[in-house]
C-alpha positions as CSV (number, residue, x, y, z in Angstrom):
1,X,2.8,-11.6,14.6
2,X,6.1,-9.8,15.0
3,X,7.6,-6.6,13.2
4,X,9.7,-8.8,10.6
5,X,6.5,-10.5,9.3
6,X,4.8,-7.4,9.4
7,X,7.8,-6.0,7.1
8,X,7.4,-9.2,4.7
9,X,3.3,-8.6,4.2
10,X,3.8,-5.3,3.7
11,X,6.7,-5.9,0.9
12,X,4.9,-8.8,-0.4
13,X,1.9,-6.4,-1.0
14,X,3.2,-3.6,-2.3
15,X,4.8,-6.5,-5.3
16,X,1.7,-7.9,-5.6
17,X,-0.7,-5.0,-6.2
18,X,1.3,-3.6,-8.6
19,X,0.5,-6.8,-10.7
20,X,-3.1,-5.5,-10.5
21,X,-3.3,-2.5,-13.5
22,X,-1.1,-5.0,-16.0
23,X,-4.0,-7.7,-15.2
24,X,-6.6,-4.8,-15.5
25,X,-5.2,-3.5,-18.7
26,X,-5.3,-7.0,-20.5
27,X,-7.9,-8.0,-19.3
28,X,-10.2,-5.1,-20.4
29,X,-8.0,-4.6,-23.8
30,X,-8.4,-8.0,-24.7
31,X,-4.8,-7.8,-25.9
32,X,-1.8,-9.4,-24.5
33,X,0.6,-8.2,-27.6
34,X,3.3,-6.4,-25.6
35,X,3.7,-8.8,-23.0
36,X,6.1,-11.5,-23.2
37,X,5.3,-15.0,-23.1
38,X,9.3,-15.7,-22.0
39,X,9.4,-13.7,-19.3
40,X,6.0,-14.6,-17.5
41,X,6.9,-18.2,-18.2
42,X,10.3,-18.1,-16.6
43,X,8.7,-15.6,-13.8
44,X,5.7,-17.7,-12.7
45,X,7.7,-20.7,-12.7
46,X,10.4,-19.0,-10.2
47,X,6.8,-17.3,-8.2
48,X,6.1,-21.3,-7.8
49,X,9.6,-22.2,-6.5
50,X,9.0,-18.7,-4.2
51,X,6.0,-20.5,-3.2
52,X,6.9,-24.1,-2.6
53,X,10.4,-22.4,-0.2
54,X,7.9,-20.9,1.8
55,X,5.9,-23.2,2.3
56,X,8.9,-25.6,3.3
57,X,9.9,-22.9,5.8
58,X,6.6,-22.1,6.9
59,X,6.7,-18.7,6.2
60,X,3.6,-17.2,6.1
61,X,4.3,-13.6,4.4
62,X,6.8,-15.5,1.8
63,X,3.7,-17.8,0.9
64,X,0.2,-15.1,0.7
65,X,3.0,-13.2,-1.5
66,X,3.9,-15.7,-3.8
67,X,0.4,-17.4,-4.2
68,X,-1.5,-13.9,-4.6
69,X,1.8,-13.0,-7.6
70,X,1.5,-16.5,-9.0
71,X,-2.4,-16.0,-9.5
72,X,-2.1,-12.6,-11.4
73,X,1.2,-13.6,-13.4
74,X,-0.4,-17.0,-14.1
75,X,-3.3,-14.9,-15.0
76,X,-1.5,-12.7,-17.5
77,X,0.7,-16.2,-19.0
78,X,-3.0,-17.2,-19.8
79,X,-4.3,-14.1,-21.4
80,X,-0.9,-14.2,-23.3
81,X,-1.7,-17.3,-24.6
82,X,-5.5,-16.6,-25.2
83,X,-5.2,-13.5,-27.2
84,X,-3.1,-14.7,-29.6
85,X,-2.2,-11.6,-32.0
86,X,-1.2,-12.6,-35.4
């Protein structure tokens, strides 16, 4: 492993963790209100495009980012959806 995939794991964690208090916070709230369902649709959908590049190119740090973002964004689209506030 050289120092440029070393870069892209460590930028690709530092976007990824900071998923981790939003999925925290919904989850334990049980409230998804002030999120919205636009923007995590059009975001995981261009996560899964990040994804699929990456894995065309073979790049390892463009694909653990995008699959570990895809799982918590997906993960907040779903709680979005689930905790419907009327």
């Amino acid at each position: 492993m050289n120092e440029i995939q070393i870069l892209g794991l460590a930028a690709g964690s530092c976007t990824t963790i900071a998923f981790l208090p939003q999925v925290i916070k919904t989850w334990k709230s049980g409230s998804a209100k002030d999120l919205s369902l636009g923007m995590f649709s059009f975001f995981c959908f261009g996560v899964l495009l990040w994804l699929i590049y990456g894995i065309i190119i073979g790049d390892l740090p463009v694909i653990l980012a995008n699959l570990f973002t895809l799982a918590l964004a997906s993960s907040l689209l779903f709680f979005k959806l689930r905790y419907k506030e009327e």
